[in-house]
Structures are given as C-alpha cells and as structure tokens.
C-alpha positions in Angstrom: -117.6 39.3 47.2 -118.7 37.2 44.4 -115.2 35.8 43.3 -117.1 32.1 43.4 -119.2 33.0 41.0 -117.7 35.4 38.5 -114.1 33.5 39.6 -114.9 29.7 40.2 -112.2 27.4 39.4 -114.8 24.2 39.5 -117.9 24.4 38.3 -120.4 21.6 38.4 -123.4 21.2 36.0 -126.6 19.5 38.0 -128.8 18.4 34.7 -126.3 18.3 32.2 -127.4 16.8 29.3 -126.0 14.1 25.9 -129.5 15.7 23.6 -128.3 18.4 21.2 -131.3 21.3 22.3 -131.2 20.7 26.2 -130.5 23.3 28.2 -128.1 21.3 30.3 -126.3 20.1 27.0 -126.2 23.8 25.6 -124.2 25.3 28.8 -122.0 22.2 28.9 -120.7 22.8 25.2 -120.7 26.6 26.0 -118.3 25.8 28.9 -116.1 23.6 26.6 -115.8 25.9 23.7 -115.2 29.1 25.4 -112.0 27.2 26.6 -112.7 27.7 30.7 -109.5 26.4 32.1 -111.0 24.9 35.4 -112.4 21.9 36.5 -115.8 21.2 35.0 -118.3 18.3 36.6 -121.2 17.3 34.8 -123.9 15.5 37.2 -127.1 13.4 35.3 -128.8 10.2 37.3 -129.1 8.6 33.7 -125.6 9.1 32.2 -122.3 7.9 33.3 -120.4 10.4 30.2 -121.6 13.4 28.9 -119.5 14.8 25.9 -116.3 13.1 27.1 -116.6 13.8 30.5 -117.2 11.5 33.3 -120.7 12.4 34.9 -121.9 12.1 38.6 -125.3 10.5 39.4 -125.2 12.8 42.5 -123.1 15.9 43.0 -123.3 14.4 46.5 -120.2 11.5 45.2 -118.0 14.6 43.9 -114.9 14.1 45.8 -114.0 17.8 47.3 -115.9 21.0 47.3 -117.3 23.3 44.1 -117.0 27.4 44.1 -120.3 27.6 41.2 -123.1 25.1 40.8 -125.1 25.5 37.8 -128.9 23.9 37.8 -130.5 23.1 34.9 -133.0 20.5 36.1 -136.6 20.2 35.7 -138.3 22.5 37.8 -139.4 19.8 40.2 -135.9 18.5 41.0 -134.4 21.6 41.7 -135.1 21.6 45.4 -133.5 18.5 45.8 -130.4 19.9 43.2 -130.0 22.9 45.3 -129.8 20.8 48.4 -126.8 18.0 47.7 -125.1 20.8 45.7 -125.0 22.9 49.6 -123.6 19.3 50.4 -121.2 19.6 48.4 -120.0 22.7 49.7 -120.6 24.8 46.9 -120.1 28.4 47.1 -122.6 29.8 44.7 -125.3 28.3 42.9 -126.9 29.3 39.6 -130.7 28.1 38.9 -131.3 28.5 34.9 -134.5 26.7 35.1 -137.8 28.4 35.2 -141.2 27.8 36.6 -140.7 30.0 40.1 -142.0 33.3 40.9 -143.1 34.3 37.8 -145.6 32.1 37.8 -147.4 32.9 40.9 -147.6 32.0 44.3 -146.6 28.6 44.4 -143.7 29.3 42.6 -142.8 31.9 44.2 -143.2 30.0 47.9 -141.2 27.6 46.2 -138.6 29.7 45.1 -138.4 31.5 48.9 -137.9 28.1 50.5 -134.5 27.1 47.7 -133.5 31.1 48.7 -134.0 30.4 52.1 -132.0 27.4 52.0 -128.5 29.1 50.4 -129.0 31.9 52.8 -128.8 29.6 56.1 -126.0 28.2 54.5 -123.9 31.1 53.7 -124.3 30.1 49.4 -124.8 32.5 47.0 -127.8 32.2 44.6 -128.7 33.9 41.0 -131.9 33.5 40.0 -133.9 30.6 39.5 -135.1 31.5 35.5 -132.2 33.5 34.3 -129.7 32.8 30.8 -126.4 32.0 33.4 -123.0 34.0 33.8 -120.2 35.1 31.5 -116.8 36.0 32.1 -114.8 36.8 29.1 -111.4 37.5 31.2 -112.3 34.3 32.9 -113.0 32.4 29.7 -116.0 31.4 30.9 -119.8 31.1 29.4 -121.7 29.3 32.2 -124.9 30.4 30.2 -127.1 28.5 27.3 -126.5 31.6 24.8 -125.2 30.8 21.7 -122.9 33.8 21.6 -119.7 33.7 23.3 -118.5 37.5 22.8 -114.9 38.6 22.8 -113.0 40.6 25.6 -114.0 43.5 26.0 -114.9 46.6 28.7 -118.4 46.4 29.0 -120.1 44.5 31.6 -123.9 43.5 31.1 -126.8 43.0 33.5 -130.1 42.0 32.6 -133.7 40.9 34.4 -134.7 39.5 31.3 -132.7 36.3 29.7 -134.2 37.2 26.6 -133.1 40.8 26.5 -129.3 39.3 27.6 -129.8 37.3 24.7 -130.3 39.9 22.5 -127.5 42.1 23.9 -125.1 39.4 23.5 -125.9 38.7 19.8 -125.8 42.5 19.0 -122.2 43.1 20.4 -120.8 39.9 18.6 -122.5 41.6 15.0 -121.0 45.0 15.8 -117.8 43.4 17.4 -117.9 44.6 20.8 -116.5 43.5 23.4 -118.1 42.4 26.5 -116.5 41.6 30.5 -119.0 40.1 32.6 -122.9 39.3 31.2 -124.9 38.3 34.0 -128.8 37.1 33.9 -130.4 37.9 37.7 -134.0 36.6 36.4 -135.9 36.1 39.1 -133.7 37.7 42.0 -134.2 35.5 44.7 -130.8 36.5 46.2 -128.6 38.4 43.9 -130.2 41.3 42.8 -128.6 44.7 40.7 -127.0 46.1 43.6 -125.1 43.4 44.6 -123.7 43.4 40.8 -123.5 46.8 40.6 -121.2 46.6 43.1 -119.3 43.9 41.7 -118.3 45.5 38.8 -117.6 49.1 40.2 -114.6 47.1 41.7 -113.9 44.9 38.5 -110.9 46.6 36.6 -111.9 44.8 33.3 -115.3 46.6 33.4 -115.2 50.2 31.9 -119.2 50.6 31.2 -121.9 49.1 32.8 -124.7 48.6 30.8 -128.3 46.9 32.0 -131.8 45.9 31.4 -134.3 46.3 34.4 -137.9 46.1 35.2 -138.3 46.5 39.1 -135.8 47.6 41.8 -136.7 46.3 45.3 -134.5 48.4 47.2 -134.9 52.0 46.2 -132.3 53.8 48.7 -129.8 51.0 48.5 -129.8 51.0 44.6 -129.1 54.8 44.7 -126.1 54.3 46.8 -124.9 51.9 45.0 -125.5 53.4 41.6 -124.4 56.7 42.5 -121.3 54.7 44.1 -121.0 52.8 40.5 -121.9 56.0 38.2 -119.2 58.5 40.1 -116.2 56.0 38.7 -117.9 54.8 35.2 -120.9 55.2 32.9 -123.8 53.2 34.2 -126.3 53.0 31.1 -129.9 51.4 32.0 -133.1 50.6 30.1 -136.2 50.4 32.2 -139.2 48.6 30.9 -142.4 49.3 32.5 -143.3 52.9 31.9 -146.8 52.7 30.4 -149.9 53.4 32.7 -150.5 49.8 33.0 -147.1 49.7 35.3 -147.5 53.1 37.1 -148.9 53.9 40.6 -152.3 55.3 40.9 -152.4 58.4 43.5 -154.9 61.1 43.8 -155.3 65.1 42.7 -152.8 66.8 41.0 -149.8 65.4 42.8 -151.0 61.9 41.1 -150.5 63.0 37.3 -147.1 63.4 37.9 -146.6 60.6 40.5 -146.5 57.4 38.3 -144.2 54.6 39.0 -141.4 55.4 36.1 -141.5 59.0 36.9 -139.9 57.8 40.6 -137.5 56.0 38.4 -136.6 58.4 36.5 -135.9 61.1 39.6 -133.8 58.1 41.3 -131.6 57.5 37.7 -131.3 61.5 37.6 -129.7 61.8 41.4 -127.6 58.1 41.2 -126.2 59.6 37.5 -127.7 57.0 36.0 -127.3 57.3 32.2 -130.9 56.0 31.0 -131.5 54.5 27.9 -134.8 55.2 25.9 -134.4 51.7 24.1 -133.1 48.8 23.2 -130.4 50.4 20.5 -129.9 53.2 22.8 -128.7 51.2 25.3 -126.0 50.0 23.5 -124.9 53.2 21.5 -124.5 55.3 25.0 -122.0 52.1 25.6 -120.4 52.2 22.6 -119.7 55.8 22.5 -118.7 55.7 26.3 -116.4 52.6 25.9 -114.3 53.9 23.0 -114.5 57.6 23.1 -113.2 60.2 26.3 -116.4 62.0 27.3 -116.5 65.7 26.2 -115.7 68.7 28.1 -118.7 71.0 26.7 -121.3 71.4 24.5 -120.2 72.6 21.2 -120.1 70.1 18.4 -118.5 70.0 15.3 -120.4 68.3 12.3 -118.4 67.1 9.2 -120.1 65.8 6.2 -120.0 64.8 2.2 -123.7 65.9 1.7 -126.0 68.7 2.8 -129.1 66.7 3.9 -127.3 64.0 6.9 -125.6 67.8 8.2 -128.7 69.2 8.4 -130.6 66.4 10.2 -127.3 66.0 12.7 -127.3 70.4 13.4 -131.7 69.6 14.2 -130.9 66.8 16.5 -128.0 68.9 18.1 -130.4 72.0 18.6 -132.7 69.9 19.5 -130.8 68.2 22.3 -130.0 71.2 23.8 -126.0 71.1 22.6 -124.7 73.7 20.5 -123.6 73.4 16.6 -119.9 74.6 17.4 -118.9 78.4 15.9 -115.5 77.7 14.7 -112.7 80.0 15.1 -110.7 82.1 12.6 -108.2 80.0 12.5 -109.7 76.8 11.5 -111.7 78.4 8.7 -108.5 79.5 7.0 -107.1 76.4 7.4 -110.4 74.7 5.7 -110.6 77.4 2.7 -107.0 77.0 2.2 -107.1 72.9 2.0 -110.5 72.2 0.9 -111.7 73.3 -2.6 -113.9 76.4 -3.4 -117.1 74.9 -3.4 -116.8 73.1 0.0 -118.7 74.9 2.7 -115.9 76.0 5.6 -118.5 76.5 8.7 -120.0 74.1 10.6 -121.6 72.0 9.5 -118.0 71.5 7.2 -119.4 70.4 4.0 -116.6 68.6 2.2 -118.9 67.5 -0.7 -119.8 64.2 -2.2 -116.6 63.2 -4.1 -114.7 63.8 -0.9 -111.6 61.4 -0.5 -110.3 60.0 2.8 -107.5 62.8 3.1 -109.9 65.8 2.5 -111.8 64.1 5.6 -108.4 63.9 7.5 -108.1 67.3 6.7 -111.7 68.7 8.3 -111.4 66.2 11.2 -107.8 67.5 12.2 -109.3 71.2 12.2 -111.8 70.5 14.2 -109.4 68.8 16.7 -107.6 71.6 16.9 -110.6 73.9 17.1 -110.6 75.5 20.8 -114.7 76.0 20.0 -115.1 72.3 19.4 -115.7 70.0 22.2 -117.1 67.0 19.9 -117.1 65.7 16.5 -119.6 63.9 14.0 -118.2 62.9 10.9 -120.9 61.5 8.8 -120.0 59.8 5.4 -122.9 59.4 2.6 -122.2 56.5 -0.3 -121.5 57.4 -3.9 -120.0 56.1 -6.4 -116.7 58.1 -5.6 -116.5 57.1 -1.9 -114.0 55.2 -0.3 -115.5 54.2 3.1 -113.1 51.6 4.2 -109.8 54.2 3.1 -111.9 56.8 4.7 -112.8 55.1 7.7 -109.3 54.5 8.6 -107.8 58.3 7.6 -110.7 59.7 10.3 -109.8 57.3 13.0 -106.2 57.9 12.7 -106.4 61.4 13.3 -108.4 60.5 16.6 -106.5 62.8 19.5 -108.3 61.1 22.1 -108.7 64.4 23.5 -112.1 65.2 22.1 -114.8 62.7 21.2 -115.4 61.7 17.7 -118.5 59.8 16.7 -118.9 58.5 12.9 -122.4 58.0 11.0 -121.6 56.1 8.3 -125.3 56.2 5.9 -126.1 53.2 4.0 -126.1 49.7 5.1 -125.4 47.2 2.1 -121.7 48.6 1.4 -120.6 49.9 4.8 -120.2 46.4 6.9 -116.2 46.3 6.4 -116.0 49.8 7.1 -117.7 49.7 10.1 -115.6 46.9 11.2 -112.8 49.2 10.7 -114.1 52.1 12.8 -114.9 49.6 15.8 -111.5 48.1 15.6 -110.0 51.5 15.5 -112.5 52.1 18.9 -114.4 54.7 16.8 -118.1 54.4 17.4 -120.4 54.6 14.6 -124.1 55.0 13.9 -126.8 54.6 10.5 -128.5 57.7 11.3 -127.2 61.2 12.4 -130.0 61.6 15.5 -128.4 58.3 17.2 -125.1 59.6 17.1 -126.3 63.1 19.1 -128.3 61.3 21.0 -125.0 59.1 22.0 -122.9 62.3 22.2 -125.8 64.0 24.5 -125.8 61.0 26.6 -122.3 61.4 26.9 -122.0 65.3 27.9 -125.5 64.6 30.1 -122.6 62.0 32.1 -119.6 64.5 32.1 -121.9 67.0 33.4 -123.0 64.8 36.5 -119.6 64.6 37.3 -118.5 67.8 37.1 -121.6 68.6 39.6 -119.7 69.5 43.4 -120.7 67.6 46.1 -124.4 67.4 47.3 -125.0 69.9 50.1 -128.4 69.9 52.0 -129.9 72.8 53.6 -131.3 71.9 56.8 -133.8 74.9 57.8 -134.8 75.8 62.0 -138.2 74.7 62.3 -140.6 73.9 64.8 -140.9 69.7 64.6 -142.5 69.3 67.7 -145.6 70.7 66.8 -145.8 68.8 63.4 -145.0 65.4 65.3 -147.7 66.1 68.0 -150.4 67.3 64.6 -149.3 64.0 63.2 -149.6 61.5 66.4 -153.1 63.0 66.8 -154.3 61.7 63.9 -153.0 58.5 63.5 -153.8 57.6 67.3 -157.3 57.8 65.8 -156.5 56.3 62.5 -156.5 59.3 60.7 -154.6 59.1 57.4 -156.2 62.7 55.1 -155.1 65.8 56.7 -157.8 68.2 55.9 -156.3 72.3 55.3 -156.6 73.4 58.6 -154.3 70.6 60.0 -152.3 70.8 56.6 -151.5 74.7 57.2 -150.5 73.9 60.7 -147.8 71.7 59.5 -146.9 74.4 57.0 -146.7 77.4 59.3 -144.1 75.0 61.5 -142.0 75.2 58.9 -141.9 78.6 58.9 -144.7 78.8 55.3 -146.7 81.8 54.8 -150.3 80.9 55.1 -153.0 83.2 54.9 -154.9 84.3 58.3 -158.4 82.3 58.9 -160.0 80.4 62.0 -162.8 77.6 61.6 -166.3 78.9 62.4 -169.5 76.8 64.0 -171.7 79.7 63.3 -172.7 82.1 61.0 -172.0 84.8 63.3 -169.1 83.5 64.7 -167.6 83.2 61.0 -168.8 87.0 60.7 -166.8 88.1 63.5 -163.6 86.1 62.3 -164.3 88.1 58.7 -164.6 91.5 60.0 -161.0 90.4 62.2 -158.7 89.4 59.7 -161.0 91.9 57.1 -162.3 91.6 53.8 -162.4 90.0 51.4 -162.3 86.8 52.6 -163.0 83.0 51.2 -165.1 80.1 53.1 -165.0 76.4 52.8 -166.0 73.6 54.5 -163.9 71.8 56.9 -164.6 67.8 56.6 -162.3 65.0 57.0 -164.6 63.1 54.4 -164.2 65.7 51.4 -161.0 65.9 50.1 -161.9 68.1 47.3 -163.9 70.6 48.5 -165.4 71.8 44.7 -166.8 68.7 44.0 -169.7 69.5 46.6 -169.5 72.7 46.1 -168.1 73.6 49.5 -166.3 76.8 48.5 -166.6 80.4 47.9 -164.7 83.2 46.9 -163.8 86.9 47.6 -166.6 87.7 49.9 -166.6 91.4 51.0 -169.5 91.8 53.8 -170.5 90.2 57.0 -174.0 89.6 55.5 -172.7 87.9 52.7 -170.5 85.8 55.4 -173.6 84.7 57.0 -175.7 83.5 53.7 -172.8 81.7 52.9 -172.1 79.7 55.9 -175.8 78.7 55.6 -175.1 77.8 51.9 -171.9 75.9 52.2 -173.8 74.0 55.6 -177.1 73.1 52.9 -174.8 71.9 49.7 -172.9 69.9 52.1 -175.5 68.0 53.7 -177.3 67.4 50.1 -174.1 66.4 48.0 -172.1 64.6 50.8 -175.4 63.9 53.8 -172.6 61.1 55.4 -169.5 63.6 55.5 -168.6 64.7 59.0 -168.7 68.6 58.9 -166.3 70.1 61.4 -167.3 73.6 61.0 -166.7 76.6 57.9 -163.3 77.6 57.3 -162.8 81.4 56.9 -159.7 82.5 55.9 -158.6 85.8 54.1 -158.2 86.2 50.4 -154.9 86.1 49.2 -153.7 89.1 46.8 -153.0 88.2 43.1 -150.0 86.6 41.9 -148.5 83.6 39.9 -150.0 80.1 41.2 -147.7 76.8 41.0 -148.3 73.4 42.7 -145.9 72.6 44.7 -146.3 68.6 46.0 -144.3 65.0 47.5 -145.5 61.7 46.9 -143.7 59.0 48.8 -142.5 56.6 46.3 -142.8 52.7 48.1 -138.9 52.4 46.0 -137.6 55.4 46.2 -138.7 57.6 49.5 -140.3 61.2 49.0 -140.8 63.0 45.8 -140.9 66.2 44.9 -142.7 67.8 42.2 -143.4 71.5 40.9 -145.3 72.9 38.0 -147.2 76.2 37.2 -151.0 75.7 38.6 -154.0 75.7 36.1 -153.7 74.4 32.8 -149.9 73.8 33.3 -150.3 70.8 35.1 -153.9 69.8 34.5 -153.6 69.9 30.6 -149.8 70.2 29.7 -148.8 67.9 32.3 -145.6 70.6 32.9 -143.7 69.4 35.9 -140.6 68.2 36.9 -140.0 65.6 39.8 -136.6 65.0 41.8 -136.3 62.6 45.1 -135.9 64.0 48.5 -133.8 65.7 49.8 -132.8 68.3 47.4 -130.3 71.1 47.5 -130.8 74.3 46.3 -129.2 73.8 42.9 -131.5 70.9 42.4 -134.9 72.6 43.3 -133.6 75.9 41.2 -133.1 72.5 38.7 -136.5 71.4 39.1 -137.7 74.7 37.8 -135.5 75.5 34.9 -136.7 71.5 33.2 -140.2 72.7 33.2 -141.2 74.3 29.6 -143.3 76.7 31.4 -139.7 78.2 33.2 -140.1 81.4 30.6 -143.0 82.5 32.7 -141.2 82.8 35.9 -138.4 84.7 34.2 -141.0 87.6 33.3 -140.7 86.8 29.4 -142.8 88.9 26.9 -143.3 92.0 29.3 -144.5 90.1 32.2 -143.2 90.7 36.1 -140.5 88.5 37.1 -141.1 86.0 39.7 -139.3 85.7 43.0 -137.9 82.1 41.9 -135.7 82.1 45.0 -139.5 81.8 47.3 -140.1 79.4 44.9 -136.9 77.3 46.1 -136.9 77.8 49.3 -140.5 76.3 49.4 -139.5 73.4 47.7 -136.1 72.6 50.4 -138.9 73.1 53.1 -141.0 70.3 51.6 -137.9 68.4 50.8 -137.0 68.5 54.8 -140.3 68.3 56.2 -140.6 64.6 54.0 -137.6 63.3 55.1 -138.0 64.3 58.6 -141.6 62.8 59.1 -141.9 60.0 56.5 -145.1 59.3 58.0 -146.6 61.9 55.2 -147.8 59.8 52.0 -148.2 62.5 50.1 -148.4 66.4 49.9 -149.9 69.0 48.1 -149.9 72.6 48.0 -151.9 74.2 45.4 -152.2 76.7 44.8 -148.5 78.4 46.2 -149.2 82.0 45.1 -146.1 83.9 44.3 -145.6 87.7 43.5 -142.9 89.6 42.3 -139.2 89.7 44.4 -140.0 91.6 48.1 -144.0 90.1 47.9 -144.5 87.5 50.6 -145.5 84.2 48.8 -148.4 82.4 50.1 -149.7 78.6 51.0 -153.4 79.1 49.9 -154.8 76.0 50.1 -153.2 72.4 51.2 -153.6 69.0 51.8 -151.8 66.2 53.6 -152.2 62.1 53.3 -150.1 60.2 55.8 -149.2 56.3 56.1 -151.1 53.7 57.6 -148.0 52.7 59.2 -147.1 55.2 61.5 -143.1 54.1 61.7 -142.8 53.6 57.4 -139.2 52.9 56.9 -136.9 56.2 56.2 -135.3 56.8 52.9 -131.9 57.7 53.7 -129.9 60.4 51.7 -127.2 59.4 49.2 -125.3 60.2 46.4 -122.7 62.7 45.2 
C-alpha cells in the first residue's frame, strides 16, 4: 500500500538546498551517502546544480512521473510545492517543513486544504512537520537526521521528530539495527495505523517499536495493533499521562477514568507491549529482536558478585516472575565444576575472579535446567575480569531455546564487550532491574499469545425496555439518569436491585414502607442532584412508619434550602439491603477508545487507594475475572485472614452485563454502580444505588469489538 513511499525508485527533493545547515541540503546529502540506487531530482528556483546534480526550477519541467516527493520549503511555499509535485504525478509526498497544525488554527486550516488536495488526487501524504523516511533494505534516508543506522529488524515510528532523532542516534551507539524509521509528525494523512500495517506485512521488520502522543482512531488502532502484535512485538511509549493530558469526568467513575488510563486498557487488549520510557522502549526491542521469548516464568540468575544477584532476585519478585528452583541435576553438575566457595543455587554465584569458562559452565546448566525458562548473566569489573573473553564464552553457549539477557556493570571498560554481546545478538543492560524489566516485558508478550481466542458472552436481556427508558430522555434532552431510571435499565439486564417505589407523600411513602417492610432507606429523587449527600437528601435504615413520615418532611425541607432551584420528583423509598462487601462497579465511554470498564472495592479502596483496574468493552469472562485479580485489594474477595469468601463469580457476571449493556446502547456516557453489595457464594448480590449519564448525541458512533 505504501510501496511509493517506503519503495520509490525516484525521488524528487522540492527545496533542496547548496547551504551546509539547510534542511533541504541535509536530506539531499543523506540521500547521497546512504547510497540510494534510484533516481534522485533536486528542485530549487535559484540553483541550476545542487551538489553535482542538475536541479529543476519547477518539479513541473521534470520529464516523467515521481513515486516520493519530499518538501522542504518554507512554510509559505508549500502549498504551491505540494501542488506542481501532484503535477508531476507523484505518488506520495513527504512535507518535512513545519509551521501547520501545531501552531493553531491557521495552520491547521492550512494544513487540511494541502491534505485535502493529495486526497482528491489519490497521493499519499506524511506529515507536514515530521524528520522524513528511512529504509535501510532500500538504502534509503529521505530524512534530515544525521544518523544513517545499519540493517536491521526493527522498524521505528514516531509523532515526534525529535524523539525519532533520538531513537536513531541510540541504536547507531548500541549498534542496532534498524528497517524502516518513519516520522508521521503532524498526521495529516498517514497516521500509526496505516504504518502499523505496513510493517506487519514487511518481512524485514521483526519488532515494531514507536513513540506516540494521541491516537485518532481508537477502534481502528486496536484492530490494527492487535492485527500487528499477534505476528510480532509491538513496543510503544505514550507521552501524555499526567493530569494536565487526562479527561475530566465526574464521581467515582472519574478517578479512574483519565485519558492514559483508556490507553492503557486499549495497549492491554491490542497486546501492545508499552514502554514506561525512553530506554525502555528500546530494551523491550532489544531483548525481543535478538532473543526467542520465554515459555514461563522462572528465571535463572548468574553472577560474579552477591550485591547485582540480589538486586536482579528483588526486581524478579518484584515483577511478579519467579527466581527459578533448580533441579538436582544441575546443582551437581555446578558443585562438581565450580569451586567450593561458589554458591550452586540460584542466584549461581560464581565469584569475583570468575573466568569466561566458569561462566560457560553456569550458563550451560542453566540451559539445560528443565526449571529455567530465562537467563540473566550479570558480570561485575575487577581486576581479574575478562569481559570481552567472557562476553563471547556466554554468547556462544546461547541455545536459542531459552532467552538469555546479559548485565554487564560498569561503563568505562565495558564498551568493546558490549559490542561483542550485540554482535553475538545477546542483549545487554547497565543495571540488573532493566534487564527484568526487559525479560518481564518479554514473558508479559508470550503470555498474550498464548491467550485462546476472545470469546464474548452475550446474555438474554430485555433491550426494548432500556431503548424506550433511553429515547424518553433524550427526546427531552435529558442526559443524567437519576436511580430510579438507572435501576430500570439495571433490572433489564436481569441486576438484582433492591424493592422501592417513589413517593409524593408522606403517607403514601409510609404505605410503600410497611409493603416492601422495614428497614428501609429514603432519598430524594431530582434530575438536578446527582449526588444526593451533598444536600443532604438521604437517610438510612429507618424502622417505623412514623419515622417514614418525619423524614419525607425532612428530606422535602433540606432540599428546598440547599438546592431551592432543583426539580424534586418525589422521595424514593426503597428497602435496606442486608450487609455485605461493597465494590464500584462503573463504564466511562472513552471519545478514542469506546466503553470502559472499571471495578474496585467501595469506600476507601477507590476514594483513597485509588485501587481499580480498567479494561475496554467488551470483555469475556477471563478478562473481567482479570480485572479483579490486578486490583491489590483482590486478597479481600478471596476471604484472606479469616474473613468470608466472596462470590467472585456475581462479581463477573455483573461486570459482562455492563460490558454488553455499553456496547449495545453507546448512547450511555457513563455508568456507575456503587455501591454493588456482594455476600458470600448462594447470597443474591445487589445494585444499591446507581447512576446513568448518556450522550448528547443520541446516535454516538459504536466501538466495534476486535482483537484476539
């Protein structure tokens, strides 16, 4: 699909430049010296040569078509570049030059009209303000970077030129090799999915790595990652997760609703492996370029000194792997081979005068090990060391069957060394935590894959009655859903709420009291108070019809003194649920993403802790029994330290109903149940109190399902 642009065999160059510093001068020498084999037109109204090639006044005089156009005019002359480069029949067009979009709404109107004009034209556009396009297999740098990497497996995308500037420079120091590096900047046309897809297809690419900071098309991104991730590690670093860059949204669904949180639940489902950081981004790809991905958990540690093991068996705990319990076998092996003093379990201490074969030795047990899934050999400098003999005894014992990651400590005297390892595609870290973290990255992946296919319970429910709820309010521009109408929707599909009936009286609310019987709680019933405590407007376990009557006359008085322009709609009177465990259950629909989930135990849990987990609608059952097990507060449904076990499975099951009731109306902004009081296994859990937000629009868009 983008052959023209990853593939051209002409490329012209509108702005190229003779001044050492231009932009237009830097990707002209770029294409010279990275030896691209096709034909190469410079075009500049003031030159007639440009480093020993004859130059164009106007692309318009080239005498044929182009497959790439590269702009690197001033942002004033770009319209008219982008224009006699479409008349020269070019097939993709790159716009390096900035000043568009990011700048506000002139540039951004002025960066619609060039996009409008390659789209009626059938051209390809990345950009404007973006670093350009490399092809190592194509021996191609269309890109003003001073770094021309060497051919490699791992393909680069980045929203940032900077950022692709960076990642070029740091593979070239560690002498990695790189396929495609591609700078989207402004995404006018070409955005991450359409390079995602790209290089899923590319058979030089083995790892995609990338730097984003918005995605525009939530669902389509997840197909396409999911589609990308399911035949080779995708690693991506998001920027943009502070406050300042999250959504605001209200009550206790909106603590855990913020922007990056939606990104996160989208990265989790796709099998996205996301980076924390910049040097994360590129150890997950180092490890996952040169190194098979591990089939469990259990990871060997090898070592010349006590403290490094130690730090690497924390970070290992820590990361919720295993420090591997090796067998019988490879501990006789080790006390035969190694001498007295070294320490034979894991981690294998094979102390500080080690020499590259007593390495050899410890690697090739662990190889062997059935217990071992992974390996860290870490290697401190003394005087005795031999890194560069050592580095090359570990790698050649590499089966290939188990990943092996080396953390070689000490920066002054290892730089040969660790030009050995790469060259010998072993990865290799200055601190023990990256390496885990690299290796947990990796099983994190493996896992994913492992996962069977995604199967979606689709529960009989009544969605008549929730559509006719739903129509009534927004044909009178409704958008909050008070409890009443909230519970409705609930009991459709098929929720336990507890019995109750809106009064207009205090004896009416009597008689509904002595009917469903006592106790029983009352609150007022007002499409203008969302939070019904804040006025006062609630009461609990009330246990006589005088006491009913008193407090319809109370909730009526605090109502019309704390909130005298809400609309009361009567006195609620519902029946007081039993005890039991209380957990939020919510959905926020992401604008990116579609409907999200989230769960957490009620109270301090999620008001203080900030204990819940989030996944994107729809979710299977292994997924919401997911959601539950990531939360710290998981111990507590389990019935840890004496307590009652909790039916988890109601738990579940609530959470697939909200799943399917958001994807079935995504006219519902957002959802909350809290609190969902749970009892024991047998005990009939119970929707206490609710509350529903729908759209503004009342046909939003539907998020479609995908992924494995």
């Amino acid at each position: 699909m983008l052959e023209s642009l990853l593939y051209p065999e002409s490329i012209a160059l509108i702005g190229a430049s003779r001044q050492t510093g231009k932009v237009g001068h830097e990707i002209l020498v770029n294409l010279l010296e990275g030896g691209f084999a096709g034909q190469i037109v410079p075009v500049n109204p003031s030159a007639d040569e440009v480093l020993g090639l004859k130059c164009l006044h106007d692309l318009t005089a080239h005498d044929g078509s182009v497959d790439l156009t590269v702009i690197a005019a001033p942002t004033a002359f770009v319209e008219e570049a982008v224009k006699s480069a479409i008349s020269a029949r070019t097939k993709a067009i790159v716009v390096v030059t900035a000043g568009f979009g990011e700048l506000g709404a002139a540039g951004t109107e002025m960066q619609s009209f060039i996009a409008r004009l390659c789209a009626d034209s059938g051209v390809r556009l990345l950009g404007p303000n973006c670093l350009g396009v490399i092809n190592t297999d194509h021996r191609m740098n269309a890109s003003f970077s001073k770094r021309m990497p060497k051919r490699g497996g791992i393909s680069v995308l980045s929203q940032s030129g900077a950022v692709c500037t960076a990642m070029l420079d740091w593979a070239v120091a560690r002498g990695l090799g790189l396929a495609k590096v591609v700078s989207i900047g402004n995404k006018a046309d070409l955005n991450e999915c359409d390079f995602l897809s790209a290089f899923v297809d590319d058979e030089q690419t083995k790892v995609i790595v990338g730097y984003l900071e918005n995605i525009t098309c939530g669902d389509e991104f997840i197909k396409v990652a999911c589609r990308a991730a399911s035949a080779k590690p995708l690693v991506l670093l998001r920027a943009g997760v502070t406050s300042a860059g999250m959504r605001a949204a209200s009550a206790h669904t909106g603590h855990i609703a913020g922007h990056d949180i939606a990104y996160a639940a989208a990265f989790k489902r796709a099998g996205v492996i996301r980076a924390e950081s910049f040097d994360a981004l590129f150890d997950y790809a180092a490890a996952l370029s040169m190194q098979p991905l591990p089939k469990g958990d259990r990871v060997a540690i090898i070592t010349n000194a006590g403290g490094p093991a130690v730090m690497a068996a924390d970070a290992v705990e820590q990361s919720g792997m295993k420090v591997a319990a090796l067998n019988r076998d490879s501990a006789t092996t080790l006390k035969q081979e190694l001498p007295s003093a070294a320490i034979i379990s894991n981690p294998i201490d094979v102390l500080g005068d080690a020499d590259p074969q007593r390495y050899a030795t410890a690697v090739k047990a662990a190889q062997r090990d059935d217990a071992v899934d992974s390996i860290i050999v870490i290697l401190t400098p003394h005087s005795m060391t031999r890194p560069a003999e050592t580095a090359r005894a570990i790698a050649a014992c590499s089966s290939r069957e188990k990943p092996m990651l080396a953390v070689f400590l000490g920066s002054a005297d290892a730089m040969s060394e660790r030009k050995e390892l790469v060259d010998c595609s072993m990865p290799d870290y200055p601190s023990p935590e990256r390496a885990v973290a690299a290796l947990r990255a990796m099983f994190g992946y493996a896992t994913w894959l492992s996962q069977p296919a995604r199967v979606v319970t689709r529960f009989p429910v009544n969605r008549n009655r929730v559509d006719r709820i739903i129509s009534r309010h927004q044909k009178t521009n409704q958008v909050q859903m008070g409890e009443v109408q909230a519970k409705e929707i609930l009991r459709a599909y098929d929720f336990n709420v507890p019995d109750g009936q809106v009064a207009n009286s205090a004896d009416e609310a009597a008689e509904i009291a002595q009917r469903i019987t006592f106790p029983v709680v009352m609150k007022v019933v007002s499409p203008d108070i969302l939070h019904k405590s804040d006025v006062g407007g609630i009461k609990l376990n009330i246990s006589s019809a005088e006491e009913v009557r008193d407090t319809f006359d109370l909730l009526t008085l605090r109502v019309g003194r704390r909130a005298p322009d809400a609309r009361l709609q009567g006195i609620y009177v519902e029946k007081m649920c039993v005890h039991g465990l209380q957990v939020v259950l919510g959905m926020t629909y992401d604008p990116q993403f579609g409907p999200m989930l989230m769960f957490g135990l009620g109270g301090t849990f999620v008001d203080i802790l900030k204990d819940v987990s989030c996944y994107l609608a729809p979710i299977t059952a292994d997924e919401a029994m997911q959601m539950l097990s990531e939360t710290r507060s998981y111990a507590l449904l389990r019935g840890s330290r004496g307590q009652a076990d909790i039916d988890i499975s109601a738990i579940t099951g609530a959470l697939q109903r909200i799943s399917q009731l958001a994807t079935d109306f995504p006219q519902i902004a957002e959802l909350n149940i809290d609190p969902y009081i749970v009892g024991s296994p047998g005990t009939e859990p119970m929707a206490v109190d609710a509350r529903i937000t729908l759209t503004a629009d009342p046909y939003p868009p539907s998020q479609a399902d995908s992924g494995k």
